[in-house]
C-alpha positions as CSV (number, residue, x, y, z in Angstrom):
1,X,-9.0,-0.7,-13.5
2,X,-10.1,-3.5,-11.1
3,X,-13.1,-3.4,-8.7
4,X,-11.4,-2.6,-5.5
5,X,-9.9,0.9,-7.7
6,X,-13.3,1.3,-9.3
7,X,-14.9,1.1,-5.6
8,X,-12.4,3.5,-4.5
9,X,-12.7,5.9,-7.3
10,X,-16.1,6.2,-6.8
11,X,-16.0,7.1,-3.3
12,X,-13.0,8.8,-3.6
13,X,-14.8,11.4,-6.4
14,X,-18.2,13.1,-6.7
15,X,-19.4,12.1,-10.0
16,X,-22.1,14.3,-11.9
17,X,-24.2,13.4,-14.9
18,X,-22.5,16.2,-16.9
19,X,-19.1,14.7,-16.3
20,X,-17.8,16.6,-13.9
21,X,-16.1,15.1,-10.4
22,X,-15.3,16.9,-7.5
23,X,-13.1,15.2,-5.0
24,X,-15.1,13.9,-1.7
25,X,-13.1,15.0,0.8
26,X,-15.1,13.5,3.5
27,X,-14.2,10.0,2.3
28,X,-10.6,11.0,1.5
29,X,-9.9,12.6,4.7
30,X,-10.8,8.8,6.3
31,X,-8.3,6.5,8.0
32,X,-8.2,2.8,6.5
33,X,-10.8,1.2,9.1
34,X,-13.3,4.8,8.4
35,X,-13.1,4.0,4.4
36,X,-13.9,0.3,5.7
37,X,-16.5,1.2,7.8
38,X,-18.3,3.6,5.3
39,X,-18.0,0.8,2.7
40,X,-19.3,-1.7,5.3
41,X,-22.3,0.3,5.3
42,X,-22.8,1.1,1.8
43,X,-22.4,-2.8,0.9
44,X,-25.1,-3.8,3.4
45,X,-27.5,-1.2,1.8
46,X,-26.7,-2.9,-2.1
47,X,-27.0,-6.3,-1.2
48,X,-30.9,-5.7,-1.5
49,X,-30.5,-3.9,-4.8
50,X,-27.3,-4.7,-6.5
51,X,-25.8,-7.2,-5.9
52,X,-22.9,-7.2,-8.4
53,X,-22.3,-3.5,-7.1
54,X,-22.0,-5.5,-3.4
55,X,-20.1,-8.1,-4.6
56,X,-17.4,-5.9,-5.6
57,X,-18.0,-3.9,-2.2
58,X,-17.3,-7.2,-0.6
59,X,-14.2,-7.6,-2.7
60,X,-13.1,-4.2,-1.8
61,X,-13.7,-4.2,2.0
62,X,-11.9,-7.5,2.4
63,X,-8.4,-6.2,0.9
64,X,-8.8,-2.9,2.8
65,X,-8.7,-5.2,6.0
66,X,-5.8,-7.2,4.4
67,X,-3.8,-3.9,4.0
68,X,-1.6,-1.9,6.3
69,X,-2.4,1.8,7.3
70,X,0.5,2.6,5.0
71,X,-0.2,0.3,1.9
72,X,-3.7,1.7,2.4
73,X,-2.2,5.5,1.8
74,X,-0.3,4.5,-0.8
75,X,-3.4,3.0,-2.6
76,X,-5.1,6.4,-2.3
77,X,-2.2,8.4,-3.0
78,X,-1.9,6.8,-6.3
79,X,-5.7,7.0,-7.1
80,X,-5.9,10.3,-5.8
């Protein structure tokens, strides 16, 4: 799995310490340029603390705005 699907993944889920995930619908339920936005903010918050974790935000955020609306779906179809 690369970056952009681990960033993904990791919004895209709820992940416990036990194991256990729950889907995050809130995140699901967003539009390309929402997911994009949310990320947007997340990365501005890790560049203080992690910045590994916000390089690979940055990665992700800039092939989100690369994408389509429907290669975007697709994406999160197949991570989904």
């Amino acid at each position: 799995m690369d970056n952009v699907e681990m960033i993904l993944m990791s919004n895209y889920y709820h992940i416990y310490p036990n194991g256990n995930q729950t889907r995050n619908e809130n995140f699901i339920s967003l539009p390309r340029k929402g997911a994009i936005h949310e990320l947007e903010e997340d990365f501005n918050l890790l560049l203080e603390v992690d910045s590994d974790l916000a390089s690979a935000y940055q990665e992700t955020i800039v092939m989100l705005k690369e994408m389509t609306n429907a290669e975007y779906e697709t994406l999160k179809d197949t991570l989904v």
